[in-house]
PyMOL CGO cylinders between C-alpha atoms (Angstrom):
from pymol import cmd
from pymol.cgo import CYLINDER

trace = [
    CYLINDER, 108.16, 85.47, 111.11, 108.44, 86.97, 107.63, 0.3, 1, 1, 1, 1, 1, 1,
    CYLINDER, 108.44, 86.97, 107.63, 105.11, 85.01, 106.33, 0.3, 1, 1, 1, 1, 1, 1,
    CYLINDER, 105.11, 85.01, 106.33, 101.61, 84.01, 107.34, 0.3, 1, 1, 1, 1, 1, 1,
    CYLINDER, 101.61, 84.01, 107.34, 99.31, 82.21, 105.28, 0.3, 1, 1, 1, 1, 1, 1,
    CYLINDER, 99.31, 82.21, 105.28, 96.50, 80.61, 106.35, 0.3, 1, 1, 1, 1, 1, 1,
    CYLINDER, 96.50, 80.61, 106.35, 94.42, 79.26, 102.94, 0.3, 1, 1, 1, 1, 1, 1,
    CYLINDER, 94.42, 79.26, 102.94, 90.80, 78.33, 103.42, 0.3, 1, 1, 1, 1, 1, 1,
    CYLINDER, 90.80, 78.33, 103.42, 87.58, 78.76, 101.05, 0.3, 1, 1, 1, 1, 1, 1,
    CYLINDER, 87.58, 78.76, 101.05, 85.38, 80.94, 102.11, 0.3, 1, 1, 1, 1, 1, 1,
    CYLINDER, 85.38, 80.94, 102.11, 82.33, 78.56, 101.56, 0.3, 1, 1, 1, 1, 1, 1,
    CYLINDER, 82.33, 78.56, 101.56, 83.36, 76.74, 104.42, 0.3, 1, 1, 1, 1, 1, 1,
    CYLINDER, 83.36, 76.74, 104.42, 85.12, 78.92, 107.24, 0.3, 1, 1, 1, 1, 1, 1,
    CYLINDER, 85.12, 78.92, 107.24, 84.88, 82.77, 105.69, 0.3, 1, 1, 1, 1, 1, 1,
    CYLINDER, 84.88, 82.77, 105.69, 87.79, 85.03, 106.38, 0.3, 1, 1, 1, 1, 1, 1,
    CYLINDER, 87.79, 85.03, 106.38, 86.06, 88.27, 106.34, 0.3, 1, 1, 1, 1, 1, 1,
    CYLINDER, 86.06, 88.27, 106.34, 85.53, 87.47, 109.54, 0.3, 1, 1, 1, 1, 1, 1,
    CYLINDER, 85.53, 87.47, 109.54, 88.99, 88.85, 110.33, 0.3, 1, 1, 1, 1, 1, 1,
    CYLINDER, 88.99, 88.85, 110.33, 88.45, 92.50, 111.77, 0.3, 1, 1, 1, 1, 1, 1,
    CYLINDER, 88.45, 92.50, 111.77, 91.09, 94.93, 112.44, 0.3, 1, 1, 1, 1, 1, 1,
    CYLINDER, 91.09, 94.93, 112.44, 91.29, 93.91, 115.85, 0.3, 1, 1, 1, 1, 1, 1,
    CYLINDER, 91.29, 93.91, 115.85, 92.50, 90.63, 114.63, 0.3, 1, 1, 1, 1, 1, 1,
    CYLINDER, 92.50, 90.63, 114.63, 94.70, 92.60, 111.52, 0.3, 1, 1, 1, 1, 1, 1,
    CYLINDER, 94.70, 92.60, 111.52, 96.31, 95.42, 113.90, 0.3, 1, 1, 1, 1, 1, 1,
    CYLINDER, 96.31, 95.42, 113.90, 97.63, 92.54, 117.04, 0.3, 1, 1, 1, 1, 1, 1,
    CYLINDER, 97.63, 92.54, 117.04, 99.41, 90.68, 113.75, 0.3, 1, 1, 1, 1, 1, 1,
    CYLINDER, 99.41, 90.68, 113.75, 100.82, 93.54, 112.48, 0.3, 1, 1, 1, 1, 1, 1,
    CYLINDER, 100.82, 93.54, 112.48, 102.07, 94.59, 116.47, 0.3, 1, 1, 1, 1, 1, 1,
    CYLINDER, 102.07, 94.59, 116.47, 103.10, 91.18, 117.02, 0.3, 1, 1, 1, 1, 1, 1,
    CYLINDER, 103.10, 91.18, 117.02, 104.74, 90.40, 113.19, 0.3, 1, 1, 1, 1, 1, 1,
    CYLINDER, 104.74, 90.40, 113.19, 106.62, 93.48, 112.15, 0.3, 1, 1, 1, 1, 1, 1,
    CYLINDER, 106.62, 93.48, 112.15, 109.07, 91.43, 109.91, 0.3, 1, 1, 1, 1, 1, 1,
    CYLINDER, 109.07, 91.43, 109.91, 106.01, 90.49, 107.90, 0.3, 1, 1, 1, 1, 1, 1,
    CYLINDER, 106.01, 90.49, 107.90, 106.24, 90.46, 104.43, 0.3, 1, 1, 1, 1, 1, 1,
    CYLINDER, 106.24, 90.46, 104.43, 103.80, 88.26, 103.17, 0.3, 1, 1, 1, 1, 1, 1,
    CYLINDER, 103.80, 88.26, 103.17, 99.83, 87.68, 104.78, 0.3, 1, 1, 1, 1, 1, 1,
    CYLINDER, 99.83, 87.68, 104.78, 97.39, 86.19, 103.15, 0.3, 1, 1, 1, 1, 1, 1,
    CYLINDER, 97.39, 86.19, 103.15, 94.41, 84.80, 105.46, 0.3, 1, 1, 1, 1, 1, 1,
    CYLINDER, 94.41, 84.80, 105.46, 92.12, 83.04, 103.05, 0.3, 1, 1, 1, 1, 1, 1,
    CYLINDER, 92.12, 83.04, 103.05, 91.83, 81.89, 99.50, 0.3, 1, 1, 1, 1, 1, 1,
    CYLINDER, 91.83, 81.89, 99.50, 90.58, 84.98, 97.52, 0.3, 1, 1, 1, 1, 1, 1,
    CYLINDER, 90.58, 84.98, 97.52, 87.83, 87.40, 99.12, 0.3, 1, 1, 1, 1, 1, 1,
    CYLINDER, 87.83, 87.40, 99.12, 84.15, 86.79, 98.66, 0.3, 1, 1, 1, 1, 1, 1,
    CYLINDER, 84.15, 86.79, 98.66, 81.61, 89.08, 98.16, 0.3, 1, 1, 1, 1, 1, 1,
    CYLINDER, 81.61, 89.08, 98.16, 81.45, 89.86, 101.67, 0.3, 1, 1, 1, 1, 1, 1,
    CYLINDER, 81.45, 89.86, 101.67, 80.90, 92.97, 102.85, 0.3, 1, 1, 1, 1, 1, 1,
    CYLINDER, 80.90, 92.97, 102.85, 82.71, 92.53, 106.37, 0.3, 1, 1, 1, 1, 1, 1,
    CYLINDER, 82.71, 92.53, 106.37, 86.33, 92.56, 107.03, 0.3, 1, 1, 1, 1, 1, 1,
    CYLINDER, 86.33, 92.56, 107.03, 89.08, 94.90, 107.62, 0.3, 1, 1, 1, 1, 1, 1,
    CYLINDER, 89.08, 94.90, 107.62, 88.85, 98.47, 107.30, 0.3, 1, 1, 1, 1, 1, 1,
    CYLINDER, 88.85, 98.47, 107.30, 90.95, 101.14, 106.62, 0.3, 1, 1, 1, 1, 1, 1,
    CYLINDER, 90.95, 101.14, 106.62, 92.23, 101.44, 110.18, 0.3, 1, 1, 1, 1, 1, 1,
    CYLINDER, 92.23, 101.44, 110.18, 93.49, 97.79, 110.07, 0.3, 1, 1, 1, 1, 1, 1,
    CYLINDER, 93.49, 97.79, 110.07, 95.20, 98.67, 106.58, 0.3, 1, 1, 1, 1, 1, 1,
    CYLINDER, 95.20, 98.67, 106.58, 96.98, 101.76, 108.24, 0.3, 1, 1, 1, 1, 1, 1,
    CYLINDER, 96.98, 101.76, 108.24, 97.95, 99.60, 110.95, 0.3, 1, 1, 1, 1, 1, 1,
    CYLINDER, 97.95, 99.60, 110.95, 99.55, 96.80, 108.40, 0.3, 1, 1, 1, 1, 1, 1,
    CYLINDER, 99.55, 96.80, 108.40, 101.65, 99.43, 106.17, 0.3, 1, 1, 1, 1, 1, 1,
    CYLINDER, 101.65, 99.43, 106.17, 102.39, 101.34, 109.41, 0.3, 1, 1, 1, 1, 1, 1,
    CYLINDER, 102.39, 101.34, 109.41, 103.84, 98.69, 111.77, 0.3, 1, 1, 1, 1, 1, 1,
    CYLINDER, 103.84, 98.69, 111.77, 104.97, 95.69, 108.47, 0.3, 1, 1, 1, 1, 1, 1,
    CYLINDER, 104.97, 95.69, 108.47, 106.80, 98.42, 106.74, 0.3, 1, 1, 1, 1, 1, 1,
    CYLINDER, 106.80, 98.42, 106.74, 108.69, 95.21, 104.42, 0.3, 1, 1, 1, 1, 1, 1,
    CYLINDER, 108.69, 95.21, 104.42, 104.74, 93.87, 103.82, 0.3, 1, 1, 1, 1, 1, 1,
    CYLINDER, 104.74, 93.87, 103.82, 105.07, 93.13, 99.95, 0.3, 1, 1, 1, 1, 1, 1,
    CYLINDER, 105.07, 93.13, 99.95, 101.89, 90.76, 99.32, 0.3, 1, 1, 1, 1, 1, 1,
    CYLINDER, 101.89, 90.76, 99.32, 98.55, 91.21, 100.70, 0.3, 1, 1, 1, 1, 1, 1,
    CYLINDER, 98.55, 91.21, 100.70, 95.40, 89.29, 100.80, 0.3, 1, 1, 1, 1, 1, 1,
    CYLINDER, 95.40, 89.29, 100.80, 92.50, 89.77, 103.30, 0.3, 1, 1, 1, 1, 1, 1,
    CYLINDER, 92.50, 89.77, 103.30, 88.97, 90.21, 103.13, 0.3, 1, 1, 1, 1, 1, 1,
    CYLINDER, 88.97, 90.21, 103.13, 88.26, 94.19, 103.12, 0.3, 1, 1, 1, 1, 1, 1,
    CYLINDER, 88.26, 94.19, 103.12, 85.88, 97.28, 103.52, 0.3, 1, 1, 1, 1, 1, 1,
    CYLINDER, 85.88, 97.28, 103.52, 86.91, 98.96, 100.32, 0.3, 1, 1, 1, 1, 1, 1,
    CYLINDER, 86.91, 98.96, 100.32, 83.87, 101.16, 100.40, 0.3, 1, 1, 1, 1, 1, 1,
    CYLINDER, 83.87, 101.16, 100.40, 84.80, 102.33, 103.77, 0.3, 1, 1, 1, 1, 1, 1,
    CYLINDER, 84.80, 102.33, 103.77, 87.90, 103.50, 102.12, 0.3, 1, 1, 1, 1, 1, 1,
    CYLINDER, 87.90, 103.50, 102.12, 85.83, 105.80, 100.55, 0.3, 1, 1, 1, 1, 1, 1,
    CYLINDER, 85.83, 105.80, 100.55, 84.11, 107.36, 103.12, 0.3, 1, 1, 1, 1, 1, 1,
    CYLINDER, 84.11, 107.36, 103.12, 87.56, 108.04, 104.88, 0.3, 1, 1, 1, 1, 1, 1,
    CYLINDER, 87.56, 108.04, 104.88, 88.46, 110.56, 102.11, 0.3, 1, 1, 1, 1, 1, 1,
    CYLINDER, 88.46, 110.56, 102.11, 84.84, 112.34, 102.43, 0.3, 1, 1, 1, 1, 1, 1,
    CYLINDER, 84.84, 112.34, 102.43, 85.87, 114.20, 105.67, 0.3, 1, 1, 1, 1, 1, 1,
    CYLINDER, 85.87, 114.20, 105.67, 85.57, 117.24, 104.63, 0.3, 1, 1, 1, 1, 1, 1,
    CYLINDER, 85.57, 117.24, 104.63, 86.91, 119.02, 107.83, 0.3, 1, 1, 1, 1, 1, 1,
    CYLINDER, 86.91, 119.02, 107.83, 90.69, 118.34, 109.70, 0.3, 1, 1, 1, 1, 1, 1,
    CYLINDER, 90.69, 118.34, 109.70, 89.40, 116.21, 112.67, 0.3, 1, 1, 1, 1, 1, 1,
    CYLINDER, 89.40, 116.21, 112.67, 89.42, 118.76, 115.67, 0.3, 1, 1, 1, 1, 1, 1,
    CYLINDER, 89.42, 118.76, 115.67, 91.58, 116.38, 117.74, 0.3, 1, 1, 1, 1, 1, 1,
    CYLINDER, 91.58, 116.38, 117.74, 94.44, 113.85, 116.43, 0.3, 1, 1, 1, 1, 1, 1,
    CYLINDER, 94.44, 113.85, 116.43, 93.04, 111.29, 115.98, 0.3, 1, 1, 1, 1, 1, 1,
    CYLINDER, 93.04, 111.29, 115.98, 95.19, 108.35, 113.65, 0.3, 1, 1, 1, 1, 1, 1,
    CYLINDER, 95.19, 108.35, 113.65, 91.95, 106.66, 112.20, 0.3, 1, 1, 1, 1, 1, 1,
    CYLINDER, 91.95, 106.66, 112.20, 90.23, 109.74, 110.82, 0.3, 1, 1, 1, 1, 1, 1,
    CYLINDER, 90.23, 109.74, 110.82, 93.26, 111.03, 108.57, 0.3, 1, 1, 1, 1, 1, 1,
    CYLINDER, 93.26, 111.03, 108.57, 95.23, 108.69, 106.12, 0.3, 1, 1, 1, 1, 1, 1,
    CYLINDER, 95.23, 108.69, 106.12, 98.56, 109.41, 106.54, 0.3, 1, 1, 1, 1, 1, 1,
    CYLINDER, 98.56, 109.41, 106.54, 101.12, 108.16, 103.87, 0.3, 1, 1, 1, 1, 1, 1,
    CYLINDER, 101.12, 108.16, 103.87, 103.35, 105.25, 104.79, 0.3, 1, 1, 1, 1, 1, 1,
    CYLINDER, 103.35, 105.25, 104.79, 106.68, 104.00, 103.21, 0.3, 1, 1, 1, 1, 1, 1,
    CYLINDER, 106.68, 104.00, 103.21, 105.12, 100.60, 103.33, 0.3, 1, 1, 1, 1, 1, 1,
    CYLINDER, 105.12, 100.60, 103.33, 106.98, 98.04, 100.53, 0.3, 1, 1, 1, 1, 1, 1,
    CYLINDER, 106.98, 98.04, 100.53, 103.38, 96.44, 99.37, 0.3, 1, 1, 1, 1, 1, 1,
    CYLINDER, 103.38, 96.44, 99.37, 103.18, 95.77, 95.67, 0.3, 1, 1, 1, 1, 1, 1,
    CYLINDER, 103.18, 95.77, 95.67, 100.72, 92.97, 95.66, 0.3, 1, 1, 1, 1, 1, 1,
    CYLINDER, 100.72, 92.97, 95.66, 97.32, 92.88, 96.68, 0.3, 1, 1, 1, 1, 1, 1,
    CYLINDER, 97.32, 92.88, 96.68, 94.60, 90.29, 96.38, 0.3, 1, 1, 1, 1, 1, 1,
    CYLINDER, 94.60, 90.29, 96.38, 90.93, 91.43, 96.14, 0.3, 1, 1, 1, 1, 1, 1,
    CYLINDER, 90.93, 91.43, 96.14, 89.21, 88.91, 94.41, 0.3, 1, 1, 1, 1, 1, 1,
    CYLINDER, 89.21, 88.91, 94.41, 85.65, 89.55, 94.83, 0.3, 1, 1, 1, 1, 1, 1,
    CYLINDER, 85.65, 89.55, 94.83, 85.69, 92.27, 97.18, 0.3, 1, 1, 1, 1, 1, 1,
    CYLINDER, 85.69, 92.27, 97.18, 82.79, 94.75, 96.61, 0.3, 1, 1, 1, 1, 1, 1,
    CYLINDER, 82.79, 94.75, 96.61, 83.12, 98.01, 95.10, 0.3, 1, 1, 1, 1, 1, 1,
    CYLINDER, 83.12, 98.01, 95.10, 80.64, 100.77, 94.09, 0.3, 1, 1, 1, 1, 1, 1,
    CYLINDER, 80.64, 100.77, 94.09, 81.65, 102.26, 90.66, 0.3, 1, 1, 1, 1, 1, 1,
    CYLINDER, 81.65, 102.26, 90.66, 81.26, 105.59, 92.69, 0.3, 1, 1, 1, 1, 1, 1,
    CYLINDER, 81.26, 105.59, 92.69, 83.97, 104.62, 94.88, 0.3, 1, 1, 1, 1, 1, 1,
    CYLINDER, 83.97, 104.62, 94.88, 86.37, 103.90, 92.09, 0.3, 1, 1, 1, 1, 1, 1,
    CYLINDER, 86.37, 103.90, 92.09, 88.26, 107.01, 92.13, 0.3, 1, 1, 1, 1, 1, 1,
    CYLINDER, 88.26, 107.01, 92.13, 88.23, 107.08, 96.06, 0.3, 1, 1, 1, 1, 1, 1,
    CYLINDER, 88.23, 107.08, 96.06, 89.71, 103.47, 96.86, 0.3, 1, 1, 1, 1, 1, 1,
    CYLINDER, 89.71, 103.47, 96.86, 92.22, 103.91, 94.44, 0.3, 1, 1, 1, 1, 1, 1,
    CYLINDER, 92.22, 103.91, 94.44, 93.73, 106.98, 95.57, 0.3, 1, 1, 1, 1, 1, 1,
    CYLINDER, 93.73, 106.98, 95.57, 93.49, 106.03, 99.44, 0.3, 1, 1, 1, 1, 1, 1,
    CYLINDER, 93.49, 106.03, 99.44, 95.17, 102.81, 98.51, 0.3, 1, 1, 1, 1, 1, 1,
    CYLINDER, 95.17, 102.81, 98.51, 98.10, 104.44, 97.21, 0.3, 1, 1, 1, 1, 1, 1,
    CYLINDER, 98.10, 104.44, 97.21, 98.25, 106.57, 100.11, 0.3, 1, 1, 1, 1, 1, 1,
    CYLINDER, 98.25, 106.57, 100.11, 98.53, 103.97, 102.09, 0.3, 1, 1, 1, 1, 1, 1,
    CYLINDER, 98.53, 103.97, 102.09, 100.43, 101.44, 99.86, 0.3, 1, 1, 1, 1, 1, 1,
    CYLINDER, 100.43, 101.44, 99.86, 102.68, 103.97, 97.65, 0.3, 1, 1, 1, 1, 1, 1,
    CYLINDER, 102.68, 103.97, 97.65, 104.65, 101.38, 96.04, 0.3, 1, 1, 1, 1, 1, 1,
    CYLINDER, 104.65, 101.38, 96.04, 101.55, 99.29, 94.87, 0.3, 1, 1, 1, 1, 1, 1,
    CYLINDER, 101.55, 99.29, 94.87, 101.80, 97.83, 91.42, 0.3, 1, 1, 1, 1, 1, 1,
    CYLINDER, 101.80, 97.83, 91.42, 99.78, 95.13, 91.18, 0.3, 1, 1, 1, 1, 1, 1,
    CYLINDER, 99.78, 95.13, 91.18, 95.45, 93.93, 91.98, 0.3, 1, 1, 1, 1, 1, 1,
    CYLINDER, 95.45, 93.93, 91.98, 94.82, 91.41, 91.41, 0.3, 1, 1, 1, 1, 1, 1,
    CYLINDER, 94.82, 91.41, 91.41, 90.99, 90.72, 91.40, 0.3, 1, 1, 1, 1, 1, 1,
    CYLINDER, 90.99, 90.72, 91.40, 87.94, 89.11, 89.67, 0.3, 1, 1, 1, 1, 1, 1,
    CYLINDER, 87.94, 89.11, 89.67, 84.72, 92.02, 89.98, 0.3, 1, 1, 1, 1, 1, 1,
    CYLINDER, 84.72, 92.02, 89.98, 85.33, 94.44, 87.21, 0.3, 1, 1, 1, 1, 1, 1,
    CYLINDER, 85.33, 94.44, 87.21, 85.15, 96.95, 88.84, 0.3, 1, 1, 1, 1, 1, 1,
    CYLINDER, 85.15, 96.95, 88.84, 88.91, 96.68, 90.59, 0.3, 1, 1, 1, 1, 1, 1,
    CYLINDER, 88.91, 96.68, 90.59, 89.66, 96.36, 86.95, 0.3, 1, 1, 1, 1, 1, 1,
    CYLINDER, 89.66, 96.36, 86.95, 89.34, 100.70, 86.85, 0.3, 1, 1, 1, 1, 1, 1,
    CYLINDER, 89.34, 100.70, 86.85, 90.89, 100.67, 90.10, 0.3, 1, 1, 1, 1, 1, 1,
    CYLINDER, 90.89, 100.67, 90.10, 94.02, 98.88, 89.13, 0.3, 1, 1, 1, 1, 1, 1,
    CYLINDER, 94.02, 98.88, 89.13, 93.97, 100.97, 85.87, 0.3, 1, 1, 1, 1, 1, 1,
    CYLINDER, 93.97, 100.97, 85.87, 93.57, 104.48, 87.96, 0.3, 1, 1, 1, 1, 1, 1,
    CYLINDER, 93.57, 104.48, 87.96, 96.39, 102.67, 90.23, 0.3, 1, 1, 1, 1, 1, 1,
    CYLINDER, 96.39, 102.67, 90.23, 99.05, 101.66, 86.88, 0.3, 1, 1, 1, 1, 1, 1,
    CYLINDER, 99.05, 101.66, 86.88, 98.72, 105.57, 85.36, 0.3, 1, 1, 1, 1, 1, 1,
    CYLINDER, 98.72, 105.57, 85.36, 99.06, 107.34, 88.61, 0.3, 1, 1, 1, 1, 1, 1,
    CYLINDER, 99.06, 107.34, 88.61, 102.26, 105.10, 88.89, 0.3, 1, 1, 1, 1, 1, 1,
    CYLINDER, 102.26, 105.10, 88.89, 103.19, 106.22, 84.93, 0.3, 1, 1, 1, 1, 1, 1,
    CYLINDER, 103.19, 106.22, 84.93, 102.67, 109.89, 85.92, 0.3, 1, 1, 1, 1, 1, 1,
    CYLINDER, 102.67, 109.89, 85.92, 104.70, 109.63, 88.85, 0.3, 1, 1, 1, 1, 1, 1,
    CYLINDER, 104.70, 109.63, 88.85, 107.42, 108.28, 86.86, 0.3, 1, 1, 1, 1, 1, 1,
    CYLINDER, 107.42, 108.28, 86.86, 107.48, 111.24, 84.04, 0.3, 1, 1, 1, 1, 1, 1,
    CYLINDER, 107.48, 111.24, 84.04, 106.95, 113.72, 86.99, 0.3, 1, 1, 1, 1, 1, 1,
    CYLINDER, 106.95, 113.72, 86.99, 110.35, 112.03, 88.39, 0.3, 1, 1, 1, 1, 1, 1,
    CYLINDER, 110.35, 112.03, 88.39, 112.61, 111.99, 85.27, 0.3, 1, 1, 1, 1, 1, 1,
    CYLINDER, 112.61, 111.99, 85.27, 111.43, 115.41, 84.78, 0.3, 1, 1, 1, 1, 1, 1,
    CYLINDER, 111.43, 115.41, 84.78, 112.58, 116.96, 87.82, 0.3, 1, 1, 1, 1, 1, 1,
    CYLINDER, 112.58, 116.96, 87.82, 116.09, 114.80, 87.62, 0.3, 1, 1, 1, 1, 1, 1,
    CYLINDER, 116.09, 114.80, 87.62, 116.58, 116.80, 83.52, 0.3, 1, 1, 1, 1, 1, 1,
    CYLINDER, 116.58, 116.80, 83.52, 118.02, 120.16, 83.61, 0.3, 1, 1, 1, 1, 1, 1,
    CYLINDER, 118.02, 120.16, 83.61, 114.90, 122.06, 83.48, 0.3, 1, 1, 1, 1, 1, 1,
    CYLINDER, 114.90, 122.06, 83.48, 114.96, 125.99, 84.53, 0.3, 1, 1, 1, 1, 1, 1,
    CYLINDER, 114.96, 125.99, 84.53, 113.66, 126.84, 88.04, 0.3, 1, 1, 1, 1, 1, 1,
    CYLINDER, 113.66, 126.84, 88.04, 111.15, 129.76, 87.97, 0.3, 1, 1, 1, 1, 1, 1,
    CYLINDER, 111.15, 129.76, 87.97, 112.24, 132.92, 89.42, 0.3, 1, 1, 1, 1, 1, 1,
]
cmd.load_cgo(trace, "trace")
């Protein structure tokens, strides 16, 4: 199955209610997914998937390419404040980088502290490096998906620059 989507308003039957539990047996069971979208968009809820059932998506639905779910985007945010390597491996306490196809994601209305602006952004494209678009309603995914478009504009310079003929420091 290369697509899921299961649309419902959130005023009747919420979808935050989908945990990672629920996100990391799809992504075991659906590899070949590239689309999943449970829900119409997100609420204002602040319940959901976290960033251990995102890792879990981009890891095991490498060919994901559209995303909508109901989120923790401020617990994004606290996974880049560990300040110390975790003292044993442990795959939910370090964001590793995936090769995960996602361009799309839905937000909506998903909450997010200005504070954490900065933070989401950067831990999304860690997990979802060949994001491109947000699409979302609260303003502030507005910076996010800004932060998110000139990272990706940076990256590109950074790339034709090191394909050009430029000298090598001794």
């Amino acid at each position: 199955m290369t697509s899921l989507e299961i649309e419902f308003s959130c005023y009747i039957n919420c979808s935050s209610n989908v945990d990672d539990d629920i996100v990391i047996d799809l992504a075991q069971a659906m590899p070949k997914l590239e689309i999943l979208q449970l829900g119409r968009h997100p609420c204002r809820a602040v319940r959901g998937v976290t960033f251990k059932g995102l890792i879990a998506l981009a890891l095991h639905c490498p060919q994901l390419s559209k995303l909508r779910v109901h989120f923790q985007a401020n617990r994004l945010a606290e996974a880049t404040s560990i300040t110390e390597p975790p003292s044993t491996p442990d795959p939910t306490a370090v964001i590793p980088q995936t090769n995960c196809a996602l361009t799309d994601l839905q937000v909506g209305e998903t909450p997010i502290s200005e504070s954490s602006v900065l933070a989401v952004g950067l831990t999304l494209l860690q997990i979802f490096p060949k994001i491109l678009n947000i699409e979302y309603i609260s303003p502030q995914w507005g910076s996010v998906a800004e932060m998110v478009k000139l990272s990706k504009r940076i990256g590109g310079h950074i790339h034709h620059a090191s394909k050009s003929h430029l000298p090598l420091p001794p």
